[in-house]
KEFI-429789 format. One record per residue (C-alpha): residue number from 1; residue in three letters; y, x, z. Coordinates in nm, 2 decimals. Last residue first. Layout:
N
[site NUM,"ALA",[Y,X,Z]] ...
END
This chain:
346
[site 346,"UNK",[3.20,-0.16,-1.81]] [site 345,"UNK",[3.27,-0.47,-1.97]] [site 344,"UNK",[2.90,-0.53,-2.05]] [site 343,"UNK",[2.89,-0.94,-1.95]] [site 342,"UNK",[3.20,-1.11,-1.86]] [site 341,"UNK",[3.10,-1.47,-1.72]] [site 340,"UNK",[2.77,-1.28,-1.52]] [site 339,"UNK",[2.64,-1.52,-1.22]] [site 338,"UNK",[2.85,-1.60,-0.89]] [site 337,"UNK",[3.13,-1.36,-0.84]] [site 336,"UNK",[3.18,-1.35,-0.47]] [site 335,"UNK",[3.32,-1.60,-0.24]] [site 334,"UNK",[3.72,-1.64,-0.23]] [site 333,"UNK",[3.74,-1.99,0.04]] [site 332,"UNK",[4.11,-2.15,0.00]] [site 331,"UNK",[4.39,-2.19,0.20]] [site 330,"UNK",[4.67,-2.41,0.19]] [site 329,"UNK",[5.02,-2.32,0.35]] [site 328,"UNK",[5.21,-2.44,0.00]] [site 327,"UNK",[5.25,-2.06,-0.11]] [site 326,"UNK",[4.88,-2.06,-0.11]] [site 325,"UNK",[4.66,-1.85,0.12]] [site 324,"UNK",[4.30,-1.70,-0.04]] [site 323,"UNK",[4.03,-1.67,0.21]] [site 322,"UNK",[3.81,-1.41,0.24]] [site 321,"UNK",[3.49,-1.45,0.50]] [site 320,"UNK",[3.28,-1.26,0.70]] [site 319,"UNK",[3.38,-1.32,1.06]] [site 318,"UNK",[3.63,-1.63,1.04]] [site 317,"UNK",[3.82,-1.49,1.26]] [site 316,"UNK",[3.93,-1.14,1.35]] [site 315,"UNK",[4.20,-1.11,1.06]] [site 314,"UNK",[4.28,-0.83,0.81]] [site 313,"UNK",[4.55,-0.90,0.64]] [site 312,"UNK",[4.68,-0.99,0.27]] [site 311,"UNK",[4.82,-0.82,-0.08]] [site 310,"UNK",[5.05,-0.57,-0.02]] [site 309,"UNK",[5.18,-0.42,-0.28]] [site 308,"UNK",[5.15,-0.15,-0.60]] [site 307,"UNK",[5.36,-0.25,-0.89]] [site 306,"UNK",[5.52,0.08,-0.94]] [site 305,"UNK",[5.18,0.27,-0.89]] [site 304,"UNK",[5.16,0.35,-1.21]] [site 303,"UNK",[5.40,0.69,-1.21]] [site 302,"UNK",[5.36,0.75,-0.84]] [site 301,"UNK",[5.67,0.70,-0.63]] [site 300,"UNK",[5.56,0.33,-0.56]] [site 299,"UNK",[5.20,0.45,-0.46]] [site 298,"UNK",[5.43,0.63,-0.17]] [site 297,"UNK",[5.63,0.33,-0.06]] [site 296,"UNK",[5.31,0.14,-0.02]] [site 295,"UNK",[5.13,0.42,0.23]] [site 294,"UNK",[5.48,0.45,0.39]] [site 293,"UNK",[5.47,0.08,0.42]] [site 292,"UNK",[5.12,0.02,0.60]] [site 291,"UNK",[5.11,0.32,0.85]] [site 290,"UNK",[5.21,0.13,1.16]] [site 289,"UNK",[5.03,-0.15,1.03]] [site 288,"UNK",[4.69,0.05,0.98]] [site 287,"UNK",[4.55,0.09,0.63]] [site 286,"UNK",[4.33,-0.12,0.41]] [site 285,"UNK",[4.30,0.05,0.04]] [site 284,"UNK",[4.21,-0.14,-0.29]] [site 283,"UNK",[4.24,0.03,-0.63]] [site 282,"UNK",[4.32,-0.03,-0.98]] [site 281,"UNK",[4.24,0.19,-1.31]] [site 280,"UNK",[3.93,-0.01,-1.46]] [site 279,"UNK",[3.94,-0.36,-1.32]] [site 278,"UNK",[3.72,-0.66,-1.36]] [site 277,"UNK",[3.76,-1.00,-1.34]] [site 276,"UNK",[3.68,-1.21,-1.05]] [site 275,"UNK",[4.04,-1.23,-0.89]] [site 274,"UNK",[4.18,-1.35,-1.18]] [site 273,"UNK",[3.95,-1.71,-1.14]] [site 272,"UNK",[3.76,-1.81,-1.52]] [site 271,"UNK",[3.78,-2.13,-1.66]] [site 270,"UNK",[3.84,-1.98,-2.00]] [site 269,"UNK",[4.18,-2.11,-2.08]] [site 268,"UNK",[4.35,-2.04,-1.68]] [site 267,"UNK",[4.17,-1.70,-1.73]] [site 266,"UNK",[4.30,-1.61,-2.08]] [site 265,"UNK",[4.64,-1.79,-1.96]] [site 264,"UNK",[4.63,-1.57,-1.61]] [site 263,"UNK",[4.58,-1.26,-1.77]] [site 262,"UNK",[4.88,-1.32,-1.99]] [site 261,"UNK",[5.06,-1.35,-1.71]] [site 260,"UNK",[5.02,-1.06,-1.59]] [site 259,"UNK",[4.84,-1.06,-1.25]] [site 258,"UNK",[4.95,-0.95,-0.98]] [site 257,"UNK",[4.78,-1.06,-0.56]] [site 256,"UNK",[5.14,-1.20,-0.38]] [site 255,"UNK",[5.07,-1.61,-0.47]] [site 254,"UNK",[4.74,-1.54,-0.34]] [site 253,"UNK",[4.82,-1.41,0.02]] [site 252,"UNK",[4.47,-1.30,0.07]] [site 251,"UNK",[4.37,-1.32,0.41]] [site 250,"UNK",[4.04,-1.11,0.50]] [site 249,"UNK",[3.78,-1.20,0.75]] [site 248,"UNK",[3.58,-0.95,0.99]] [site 247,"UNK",[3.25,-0.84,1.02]] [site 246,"UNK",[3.34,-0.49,0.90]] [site 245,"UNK",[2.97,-0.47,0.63]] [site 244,"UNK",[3.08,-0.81,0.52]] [site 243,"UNK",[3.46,-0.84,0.50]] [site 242,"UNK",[3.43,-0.53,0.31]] [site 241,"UNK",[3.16,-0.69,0.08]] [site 240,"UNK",[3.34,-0.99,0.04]] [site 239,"UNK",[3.69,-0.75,-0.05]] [site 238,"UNK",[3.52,-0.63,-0.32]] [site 237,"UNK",[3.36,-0.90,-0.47]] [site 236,"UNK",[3.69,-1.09,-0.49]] [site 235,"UNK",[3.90,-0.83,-0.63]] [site 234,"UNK",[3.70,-0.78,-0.94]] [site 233,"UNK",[3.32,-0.87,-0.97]] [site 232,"UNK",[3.25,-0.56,-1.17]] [site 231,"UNK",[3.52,-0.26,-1.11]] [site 230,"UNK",[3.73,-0.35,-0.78]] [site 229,"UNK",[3.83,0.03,-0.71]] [site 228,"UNK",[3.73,0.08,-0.32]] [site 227,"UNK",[3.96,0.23,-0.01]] [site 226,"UNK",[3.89,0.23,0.33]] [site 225,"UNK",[4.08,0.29,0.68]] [site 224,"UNK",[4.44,0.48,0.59]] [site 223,"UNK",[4.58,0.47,0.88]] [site 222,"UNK",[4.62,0.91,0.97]] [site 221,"UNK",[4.58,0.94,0.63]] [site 220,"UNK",[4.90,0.73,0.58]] [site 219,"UNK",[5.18,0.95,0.34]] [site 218,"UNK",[5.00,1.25,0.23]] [site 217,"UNK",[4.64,1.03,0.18]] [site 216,"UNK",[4.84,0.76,-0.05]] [site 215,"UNK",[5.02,1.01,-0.25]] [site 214,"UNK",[4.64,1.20,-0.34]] [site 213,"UNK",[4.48,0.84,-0.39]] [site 212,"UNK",[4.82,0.77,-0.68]] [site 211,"UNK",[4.70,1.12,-0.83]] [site 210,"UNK",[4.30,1.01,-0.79]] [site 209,"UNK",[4.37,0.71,-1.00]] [site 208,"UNK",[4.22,0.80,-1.33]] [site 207,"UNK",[4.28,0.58,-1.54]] [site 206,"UNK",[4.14,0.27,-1.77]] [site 205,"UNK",[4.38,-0.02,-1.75]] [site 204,"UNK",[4.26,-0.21,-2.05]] [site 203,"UNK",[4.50,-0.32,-2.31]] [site 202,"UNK",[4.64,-0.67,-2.37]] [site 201,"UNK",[4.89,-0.80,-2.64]] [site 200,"UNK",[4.75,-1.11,-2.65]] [site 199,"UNK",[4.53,-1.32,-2.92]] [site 198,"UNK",[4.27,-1.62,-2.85]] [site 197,"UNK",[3.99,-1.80,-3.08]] [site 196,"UNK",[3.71,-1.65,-2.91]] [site 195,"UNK",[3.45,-1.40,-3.04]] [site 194,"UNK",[3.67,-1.13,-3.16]] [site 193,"UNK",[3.46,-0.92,-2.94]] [site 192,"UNK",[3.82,-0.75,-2.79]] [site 191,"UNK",[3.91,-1.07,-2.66]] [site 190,"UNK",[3.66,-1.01,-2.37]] [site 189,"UNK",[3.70,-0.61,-2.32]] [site 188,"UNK",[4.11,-0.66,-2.27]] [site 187,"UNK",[4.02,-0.98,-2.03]] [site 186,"UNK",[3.78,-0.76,-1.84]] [site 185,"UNK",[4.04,-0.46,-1.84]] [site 184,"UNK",[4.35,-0.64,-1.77]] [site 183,"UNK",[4.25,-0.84,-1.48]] [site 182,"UNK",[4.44,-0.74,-1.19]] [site 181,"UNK",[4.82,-0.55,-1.18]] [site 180,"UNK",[4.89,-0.26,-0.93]] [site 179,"UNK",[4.80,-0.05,-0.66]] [site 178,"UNK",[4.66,-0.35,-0.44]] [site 177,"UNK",[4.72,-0.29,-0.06]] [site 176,"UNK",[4.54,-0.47,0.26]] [site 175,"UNK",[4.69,-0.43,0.60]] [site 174,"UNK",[4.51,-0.42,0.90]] [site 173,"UNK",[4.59,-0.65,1.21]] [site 172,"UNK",[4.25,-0.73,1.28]] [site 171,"UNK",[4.05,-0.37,1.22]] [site 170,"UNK",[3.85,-0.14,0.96]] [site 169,"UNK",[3.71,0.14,1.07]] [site 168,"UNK",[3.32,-0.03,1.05]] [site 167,"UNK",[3.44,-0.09,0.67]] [site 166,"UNK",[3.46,0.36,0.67]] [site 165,"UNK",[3.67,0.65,0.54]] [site 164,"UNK",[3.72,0.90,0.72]] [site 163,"UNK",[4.02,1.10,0.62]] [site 162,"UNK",[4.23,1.43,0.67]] [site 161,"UNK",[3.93,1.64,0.54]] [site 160,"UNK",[4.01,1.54,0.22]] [site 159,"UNK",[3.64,1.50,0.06]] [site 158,"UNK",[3.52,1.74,-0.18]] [site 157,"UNK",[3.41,1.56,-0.52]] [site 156,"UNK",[3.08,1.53,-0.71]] [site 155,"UNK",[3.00,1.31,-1.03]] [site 154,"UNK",[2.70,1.13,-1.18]] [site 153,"UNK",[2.77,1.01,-1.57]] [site 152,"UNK",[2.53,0.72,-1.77]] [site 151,"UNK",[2.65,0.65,-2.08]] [site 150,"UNK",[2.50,0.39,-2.34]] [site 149,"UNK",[2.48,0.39,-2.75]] [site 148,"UNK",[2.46,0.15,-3.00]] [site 147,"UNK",[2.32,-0.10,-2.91]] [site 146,"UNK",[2.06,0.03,-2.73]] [site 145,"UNK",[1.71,-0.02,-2.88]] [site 144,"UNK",[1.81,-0.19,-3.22]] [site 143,"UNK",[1.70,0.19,-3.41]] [site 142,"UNK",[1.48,0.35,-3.22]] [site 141,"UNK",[1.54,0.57,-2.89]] [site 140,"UNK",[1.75,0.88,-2.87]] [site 139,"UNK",[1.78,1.10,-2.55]] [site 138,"UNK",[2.04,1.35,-2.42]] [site 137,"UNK",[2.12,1.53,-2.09]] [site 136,"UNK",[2.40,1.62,-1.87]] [site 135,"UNK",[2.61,1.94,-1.81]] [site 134,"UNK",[2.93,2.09,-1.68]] [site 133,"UNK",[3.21,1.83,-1.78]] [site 132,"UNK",[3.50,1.95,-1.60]] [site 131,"UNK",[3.78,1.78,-1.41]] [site 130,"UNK",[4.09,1.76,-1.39]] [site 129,"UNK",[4.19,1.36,-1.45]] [site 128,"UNK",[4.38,1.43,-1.80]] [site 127,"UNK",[4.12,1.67,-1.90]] [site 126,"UNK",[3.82,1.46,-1.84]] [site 125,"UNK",[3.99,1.18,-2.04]] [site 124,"UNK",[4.05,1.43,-2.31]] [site 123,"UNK",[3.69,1.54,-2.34]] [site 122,"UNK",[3.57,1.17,-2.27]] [site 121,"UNK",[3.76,1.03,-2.59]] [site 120,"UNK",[3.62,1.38,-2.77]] [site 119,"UNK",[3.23,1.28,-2.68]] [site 118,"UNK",[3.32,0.92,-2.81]] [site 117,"UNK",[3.48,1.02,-3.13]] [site 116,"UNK",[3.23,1.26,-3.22]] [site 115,"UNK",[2.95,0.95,-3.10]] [site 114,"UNK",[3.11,0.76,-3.35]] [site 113,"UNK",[3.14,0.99,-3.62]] [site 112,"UNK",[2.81,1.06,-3.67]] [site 111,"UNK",[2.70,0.75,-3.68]] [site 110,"UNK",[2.41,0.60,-3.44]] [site 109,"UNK",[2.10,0.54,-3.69]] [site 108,"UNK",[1.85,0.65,-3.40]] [site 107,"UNK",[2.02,0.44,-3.06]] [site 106,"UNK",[2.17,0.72,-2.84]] [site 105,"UNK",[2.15,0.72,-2.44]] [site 104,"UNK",[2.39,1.01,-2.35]] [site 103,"UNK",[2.36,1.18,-2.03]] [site 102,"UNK",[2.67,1.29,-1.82]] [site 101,"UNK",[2.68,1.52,-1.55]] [site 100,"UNK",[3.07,1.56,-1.34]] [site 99,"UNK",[3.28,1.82,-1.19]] [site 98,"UNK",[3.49,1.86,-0.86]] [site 97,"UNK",[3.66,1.52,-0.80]] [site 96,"UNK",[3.89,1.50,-0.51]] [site 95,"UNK",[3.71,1.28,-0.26]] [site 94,"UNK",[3.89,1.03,-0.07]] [site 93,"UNK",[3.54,0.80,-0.11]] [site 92,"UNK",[3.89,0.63,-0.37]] [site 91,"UNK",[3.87,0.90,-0.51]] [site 90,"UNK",[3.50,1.00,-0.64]] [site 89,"UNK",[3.46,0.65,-0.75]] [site 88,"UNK",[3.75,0.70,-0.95]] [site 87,"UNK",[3.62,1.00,-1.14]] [site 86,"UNK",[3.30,0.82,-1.24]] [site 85,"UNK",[3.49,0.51,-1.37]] [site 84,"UNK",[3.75,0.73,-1.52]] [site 83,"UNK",[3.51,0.96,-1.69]] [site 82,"UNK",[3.23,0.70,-1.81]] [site 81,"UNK",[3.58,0.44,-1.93]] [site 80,"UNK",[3.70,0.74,-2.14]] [site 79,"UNK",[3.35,0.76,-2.36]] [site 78,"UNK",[3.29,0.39,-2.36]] [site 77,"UNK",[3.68,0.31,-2.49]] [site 76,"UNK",[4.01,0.29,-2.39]] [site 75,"UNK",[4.37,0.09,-2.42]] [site 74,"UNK",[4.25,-0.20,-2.67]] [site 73,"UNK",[3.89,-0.18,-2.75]] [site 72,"UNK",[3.61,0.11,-2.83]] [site 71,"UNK",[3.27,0.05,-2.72]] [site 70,"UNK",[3.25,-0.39,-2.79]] [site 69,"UNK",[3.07,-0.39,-2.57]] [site 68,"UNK",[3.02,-0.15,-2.31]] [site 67,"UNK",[2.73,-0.03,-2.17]] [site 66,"UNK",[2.85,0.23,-1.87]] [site 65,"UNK",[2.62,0.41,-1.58]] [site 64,"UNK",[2.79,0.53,-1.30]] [site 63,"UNK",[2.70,0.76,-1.05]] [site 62,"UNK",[2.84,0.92,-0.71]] [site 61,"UNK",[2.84,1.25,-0.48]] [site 60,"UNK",[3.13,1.29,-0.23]] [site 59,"UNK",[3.10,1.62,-0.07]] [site 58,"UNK",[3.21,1.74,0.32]] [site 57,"UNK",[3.21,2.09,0.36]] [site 56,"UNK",[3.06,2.29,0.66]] [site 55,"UNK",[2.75,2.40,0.48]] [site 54,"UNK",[2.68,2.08,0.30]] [site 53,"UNK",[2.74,1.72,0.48]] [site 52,"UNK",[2.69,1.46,0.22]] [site 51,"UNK",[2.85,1.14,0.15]] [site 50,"UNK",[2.78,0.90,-0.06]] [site 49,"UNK",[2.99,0.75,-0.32]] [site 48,"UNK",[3.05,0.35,-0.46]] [site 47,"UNK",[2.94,0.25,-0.11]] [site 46,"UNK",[2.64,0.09,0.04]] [site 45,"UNK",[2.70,0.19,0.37]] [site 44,"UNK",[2.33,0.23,0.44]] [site 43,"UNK",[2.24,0.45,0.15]] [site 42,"UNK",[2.30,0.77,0.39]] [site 41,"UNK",[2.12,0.71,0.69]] [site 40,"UNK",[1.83,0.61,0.40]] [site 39,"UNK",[1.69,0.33,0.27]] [site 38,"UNK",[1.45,0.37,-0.09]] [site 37,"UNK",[1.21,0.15,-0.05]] [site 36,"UNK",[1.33,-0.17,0.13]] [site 35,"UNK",[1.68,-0.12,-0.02]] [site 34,"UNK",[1.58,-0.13,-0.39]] [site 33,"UNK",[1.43,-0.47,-0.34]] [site 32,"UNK",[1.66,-0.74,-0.14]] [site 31,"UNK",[1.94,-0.55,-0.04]] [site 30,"UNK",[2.05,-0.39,-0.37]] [site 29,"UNK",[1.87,-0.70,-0.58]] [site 28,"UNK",[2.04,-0.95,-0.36]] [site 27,"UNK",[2.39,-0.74,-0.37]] [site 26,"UNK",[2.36,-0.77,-0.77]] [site 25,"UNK",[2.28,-1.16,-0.75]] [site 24,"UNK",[2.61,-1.18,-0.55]] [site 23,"UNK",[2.83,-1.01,-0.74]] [site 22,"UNK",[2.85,-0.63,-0.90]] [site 21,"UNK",[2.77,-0.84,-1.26]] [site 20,"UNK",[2.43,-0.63,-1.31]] [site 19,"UNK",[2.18,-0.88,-1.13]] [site 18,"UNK",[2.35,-1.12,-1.35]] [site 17,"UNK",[2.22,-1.05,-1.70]] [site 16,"UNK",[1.91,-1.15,-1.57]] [site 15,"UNK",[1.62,-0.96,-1.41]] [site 14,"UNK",[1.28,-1.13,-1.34]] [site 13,"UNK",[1.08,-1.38,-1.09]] [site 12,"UNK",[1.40,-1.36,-0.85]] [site 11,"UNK",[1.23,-1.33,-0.45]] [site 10,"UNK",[1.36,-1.04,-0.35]] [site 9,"UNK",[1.27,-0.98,0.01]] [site 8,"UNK",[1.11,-0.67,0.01]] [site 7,"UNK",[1.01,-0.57,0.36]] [site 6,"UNK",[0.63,-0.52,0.28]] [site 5,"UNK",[0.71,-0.33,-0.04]] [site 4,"UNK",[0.85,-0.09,0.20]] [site 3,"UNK",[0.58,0.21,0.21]] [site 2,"UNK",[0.35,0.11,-0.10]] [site 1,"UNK",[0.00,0.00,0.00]] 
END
């Protein structure tokens, strides 16, 4: 018998497109089957980087994998998005990225000049965030195997020794900080299919957003209490799963959360909620009152931070839960992102 298999919980007869949204069917998966085998000290926080103690340093390792579709839209593309997203993870565990693996899944009759352009989009992308490419692997299957191509990167980064990072730091009174507008990059990915019957002048916010971390960390390390990029599932996921793993509940003061408003047609059109779509070059932090506006004032100063803000609180009550407060005094319950609305955006 198979150490674990006893505790697996996972009751889902097969894999659907949304066991890979970052919602709720992805956390049952996490907790209800890969858990039970593979738990670990470390895998217990369930963060987008682990940490690992090594000879008196502190290292951030992560890994992303990335199936975009359609691979190059407005603002980015596949090979960019594997850096940023990689990178990102890396910052927002307050880790400064070191260097990063990639491996390239390509389908046999891939052009040429696609993957070029891919491995030269990542190239630049790893310049502009500092960080070097220093190996990685490459497979090809048949022809109508993998659309195309997929990218899977893993990436190190030393931690700031200033911070520790942590949802069991987290406490009533903390204030929650968006760097900047919501929605762009799932929307961007969306219309970019040509499927629907809709036209904006959108582009994805793929960055790197170590440089607006860095800012953040000089100004409030001494408050600053967790951080995560809402990638799949958006906004709503990731607070969820911090209101989760701190027991406590999280105030969103809606009417404060940006979104441009083209976002907010797209979303308003397709029946889909802003805070569900996924981001590329945002970030989350919760950071002490005392601390709260010298961290905003210094995301401000950084060139894309300008419409950085503060989005909620952190309350005691009710344990576990987000809820979204309207200019009118109503509330309203955020849950996760149910099912896959947006599939391979990132």
């Amino acid at each position: 018998m198979v150490t674990g298999a006893a505790k697996v919980r996972f009751g889902d007869p097969r894999i659907e497109l949304a066991h890979g949204a970052g919602g709720k069917a992805s956390r049952r998966l996490i907790e209800g089957l890969l858990l039970p085998y593979l738990s670990n000290e470390t895998l217990a926080d369930l963060g987008d980087a682990a940490y690992l103690e090594v000879q008196g340093s502190r290292l951030a390792f992560t890994a992303d994998s990335f199936v975009v579709k359609p691979p190059v839209f407005p603002g980015g593309s596949i090979g960019e998005l594997a850096v940023n997203g990689t990178v990102n993870d890396l910052a927002v565990a307050g880790a400064k990225p070191l260097a990063l693996v990639a491996t390239l899944i390509l389908e046999a009759g891939l052009s040429t000049s696609v993957l070029e352009a891919e491995v030269a989009a990542m190239a630049e992308a790893a310049r502009r965030a500092g960080v070097a490419v220093v190996g990685g692997d490459t497979k090809v299957v048949e022809h109508g195997k993998a659309d195309g191509f997929y990218i899977t990167t893993a990436g190190v980064g030393l931690v700031d020794s200033r911070v520790s990072l942590s949802a069991r730091g987290v406490r009533p009174g903390d204030q929650v900080l968006l760097s900047g507008p919501i929605g762009d990059h799932g929307i961007t990915v969306l219309l970019a299919r040509g499927e629907l019957d809709l036209e904006a002048d959108l582009a994805s916010d793929t960055r790197p957003v170590w440089p607006m971390v860095v800012a953040l960390v000089d100004a409030a390390a001494p408050g600053l209490r967790w951080m995560r990029d809402p990638t799949r599932g958006g906004v709503a996921t990731a607070l969820n799963e911090l209101a989760r793993e701190a027991g406590v509940a999280v105030l969103l003061e809606e009417e404060a959360v940006p979104v441009r408003p083209v976002v907010r047609g797209a979303c308003e059109i397709l029946g889909f909620d802003p805070l569900h779509i996924a981001n590329e070059g945002q970030f989350l932090a919760v950071v002490s009152p005392e601390y709260a506006d010298a961290a905003l004032e210094a995301l401000k100063r950084v060139p894309g931070g300008e419409a950085a803000t503060r989005v909620g609180e952190i309350r005691e009550t009710p344990a576990k839960v987000v809820l979204a407060s309207s200019r009118y005094g109503g509330t309203r319950v955020v849950d996760m992102l149910v099912g896959d609305p947006l599939p391979r955006i990132c």
